[in-house]
MIDRENVEX-756486 format. One line per field, with one value per residue: residue number from 1; x, y, z of N, C-alpha, C in turn; residue in one letter. Coordinates in Angstrom, 1 decimal, m for minus. Layout:
% MIDRENVEX-756486
nr <- c(NUM/...) $
n_u <- c(X/...) $
n_v <- c(Y/...) $
n_w <- c(Z/...) $
ca_u <- c(X/...) $
ca_v <- c(Y/...) $
ca_w <- c(Z/...) $
c_u <- c(X/...) $
c_v <- c(Y/...) $
c_w <- c(Z/...) $
rest <- c(A/...) $
This chain:
% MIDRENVEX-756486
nr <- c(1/2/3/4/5/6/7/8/9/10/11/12/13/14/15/16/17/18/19/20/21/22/23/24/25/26/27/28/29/30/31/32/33/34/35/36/37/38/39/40/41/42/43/44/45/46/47/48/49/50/51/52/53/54/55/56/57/58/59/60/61/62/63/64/65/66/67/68/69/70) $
n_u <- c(0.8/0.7/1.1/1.0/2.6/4.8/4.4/4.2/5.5/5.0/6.7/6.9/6.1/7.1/8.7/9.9/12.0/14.5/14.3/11.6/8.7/7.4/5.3/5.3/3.0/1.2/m0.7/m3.4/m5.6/m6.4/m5.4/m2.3/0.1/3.1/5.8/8.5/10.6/11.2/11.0/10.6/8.8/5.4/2.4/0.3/m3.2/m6.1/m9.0/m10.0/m12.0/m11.8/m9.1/m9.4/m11.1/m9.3/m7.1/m8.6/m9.7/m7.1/m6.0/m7.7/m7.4/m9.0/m9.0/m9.0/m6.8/m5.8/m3.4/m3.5/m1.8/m1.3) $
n_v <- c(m1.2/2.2/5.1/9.0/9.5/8.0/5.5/5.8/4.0/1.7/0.4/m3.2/m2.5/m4.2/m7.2/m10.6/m11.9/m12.1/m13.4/m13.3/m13.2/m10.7/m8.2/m4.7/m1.8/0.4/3.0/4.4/5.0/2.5/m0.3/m1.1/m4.0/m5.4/m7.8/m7.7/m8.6/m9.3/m6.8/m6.0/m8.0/m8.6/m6.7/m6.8/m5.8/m4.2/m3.6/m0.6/m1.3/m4.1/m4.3/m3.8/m5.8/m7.8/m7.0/m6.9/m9.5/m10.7/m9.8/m10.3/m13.2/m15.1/m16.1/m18.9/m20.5/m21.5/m20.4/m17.7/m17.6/m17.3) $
n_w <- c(0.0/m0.4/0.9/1.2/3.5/5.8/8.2/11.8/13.8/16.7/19.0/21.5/24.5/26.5/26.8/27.2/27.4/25.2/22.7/21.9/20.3/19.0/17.7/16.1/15.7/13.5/13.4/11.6/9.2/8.9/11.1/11.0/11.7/12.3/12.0/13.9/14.0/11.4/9.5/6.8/5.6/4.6/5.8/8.0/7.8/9.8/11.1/13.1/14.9/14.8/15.4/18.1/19.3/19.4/21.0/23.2/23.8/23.7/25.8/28.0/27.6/26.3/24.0/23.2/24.0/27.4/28.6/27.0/24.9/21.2) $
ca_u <- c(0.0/1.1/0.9/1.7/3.5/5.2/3.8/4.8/5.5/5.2/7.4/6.5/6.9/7.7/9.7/9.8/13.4/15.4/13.8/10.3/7.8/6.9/5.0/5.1/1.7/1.1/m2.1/m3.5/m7.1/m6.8/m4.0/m1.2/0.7/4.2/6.6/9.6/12.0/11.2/10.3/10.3/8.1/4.3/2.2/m1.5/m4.3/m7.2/m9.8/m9.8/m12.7/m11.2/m8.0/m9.9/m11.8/m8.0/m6.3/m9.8/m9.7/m6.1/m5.9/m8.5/m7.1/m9.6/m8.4/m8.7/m5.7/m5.9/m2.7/m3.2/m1.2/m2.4) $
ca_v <- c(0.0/3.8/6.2/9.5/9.8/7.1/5.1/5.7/2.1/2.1/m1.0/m3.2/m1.4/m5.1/m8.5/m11.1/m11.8/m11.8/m14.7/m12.9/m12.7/m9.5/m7.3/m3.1/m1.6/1.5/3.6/4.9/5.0/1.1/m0.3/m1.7/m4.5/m6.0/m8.9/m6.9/m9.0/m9.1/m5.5/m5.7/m8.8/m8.2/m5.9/m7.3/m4.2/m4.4/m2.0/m0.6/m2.1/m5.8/m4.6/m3.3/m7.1/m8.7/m6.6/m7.0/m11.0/m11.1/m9.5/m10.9/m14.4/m15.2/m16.4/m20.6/m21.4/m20.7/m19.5/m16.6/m17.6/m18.0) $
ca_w <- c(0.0/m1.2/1.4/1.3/4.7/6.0/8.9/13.0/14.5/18.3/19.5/22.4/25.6/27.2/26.2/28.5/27.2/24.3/21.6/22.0/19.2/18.7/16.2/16.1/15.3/13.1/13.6/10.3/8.9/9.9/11.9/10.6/12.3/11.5/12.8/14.7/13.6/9.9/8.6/5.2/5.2/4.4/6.9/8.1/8.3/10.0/10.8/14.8/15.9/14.7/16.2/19.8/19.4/19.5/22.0/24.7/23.9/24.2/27.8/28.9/27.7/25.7/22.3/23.1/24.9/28.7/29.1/26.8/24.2/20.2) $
c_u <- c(0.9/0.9/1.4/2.7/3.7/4.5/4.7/4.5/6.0/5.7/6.5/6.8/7.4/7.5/9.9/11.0/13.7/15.0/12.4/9.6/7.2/6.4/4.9/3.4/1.7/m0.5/m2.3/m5.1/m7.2/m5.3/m3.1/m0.7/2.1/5.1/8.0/10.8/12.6/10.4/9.7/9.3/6.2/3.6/0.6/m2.0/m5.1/m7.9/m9.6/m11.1/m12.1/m10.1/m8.5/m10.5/m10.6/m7.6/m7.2/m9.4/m8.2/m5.4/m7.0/m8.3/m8.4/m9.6/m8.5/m8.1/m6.0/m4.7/m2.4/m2.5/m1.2/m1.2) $
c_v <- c(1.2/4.5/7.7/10.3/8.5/7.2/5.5/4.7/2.4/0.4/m1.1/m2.1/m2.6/m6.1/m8.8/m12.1/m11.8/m12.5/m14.0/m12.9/m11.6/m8.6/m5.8/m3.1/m0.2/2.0/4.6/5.2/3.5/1.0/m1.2/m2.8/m5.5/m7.0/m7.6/m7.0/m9.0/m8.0/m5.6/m7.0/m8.3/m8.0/m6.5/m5.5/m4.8/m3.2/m1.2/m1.1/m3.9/m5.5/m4.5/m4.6/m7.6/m8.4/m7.0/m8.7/m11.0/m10.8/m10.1/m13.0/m15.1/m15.8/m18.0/m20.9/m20.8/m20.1/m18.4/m16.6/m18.6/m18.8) $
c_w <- c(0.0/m0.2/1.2/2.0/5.1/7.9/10.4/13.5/15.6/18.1/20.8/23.8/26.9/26.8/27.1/28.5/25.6/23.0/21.5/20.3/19.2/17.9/16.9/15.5/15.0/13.4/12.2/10.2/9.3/10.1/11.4/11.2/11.6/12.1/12.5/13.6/12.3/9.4/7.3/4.4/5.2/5.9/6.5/8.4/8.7/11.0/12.8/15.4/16.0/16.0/18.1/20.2/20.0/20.5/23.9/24.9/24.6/25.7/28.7/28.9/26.9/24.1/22.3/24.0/26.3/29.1/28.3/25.6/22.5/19.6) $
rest <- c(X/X/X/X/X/X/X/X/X/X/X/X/X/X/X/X/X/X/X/X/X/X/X/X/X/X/X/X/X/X/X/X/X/X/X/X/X/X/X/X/X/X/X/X/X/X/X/X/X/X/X/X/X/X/X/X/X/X/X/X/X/X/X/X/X/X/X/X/X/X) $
């Protein structure tokens, strides 16, 4: 996708050591999201309510697994 301003990517604000999986997440007209480790590989969008669906489930543990983790 073409923008004409390049995106601001907020990193985690915490890694629970050094091997982590981690994605950045841009804020746009929809939100961006990208694997840390691999930038230049393809970026998922999805709209802000999807993304506010993910982030509620995922704190609240909610996603399947009980320990939180998809």
């Amino acid at each position: 996708m073409t923008t004409d301003s390049p995106l601001h990517w907020h990193v985690p604000s915490y890694r629970s050591g050094k091997n982590d999986a981690c994605v950045e997440v841009a804020l746009a007209p929809t939100v961006a999201v990208r694997d840390t480790k691999d930038r230049a590989a393809a970026t998922a969008r999805v709209s802000a309510a999807a993304w506010a669906a993910f982030i509620g489930a995922a704190t609240t543990r909610r996603l399947g697994d009980p320990t939180g983790v998809v």
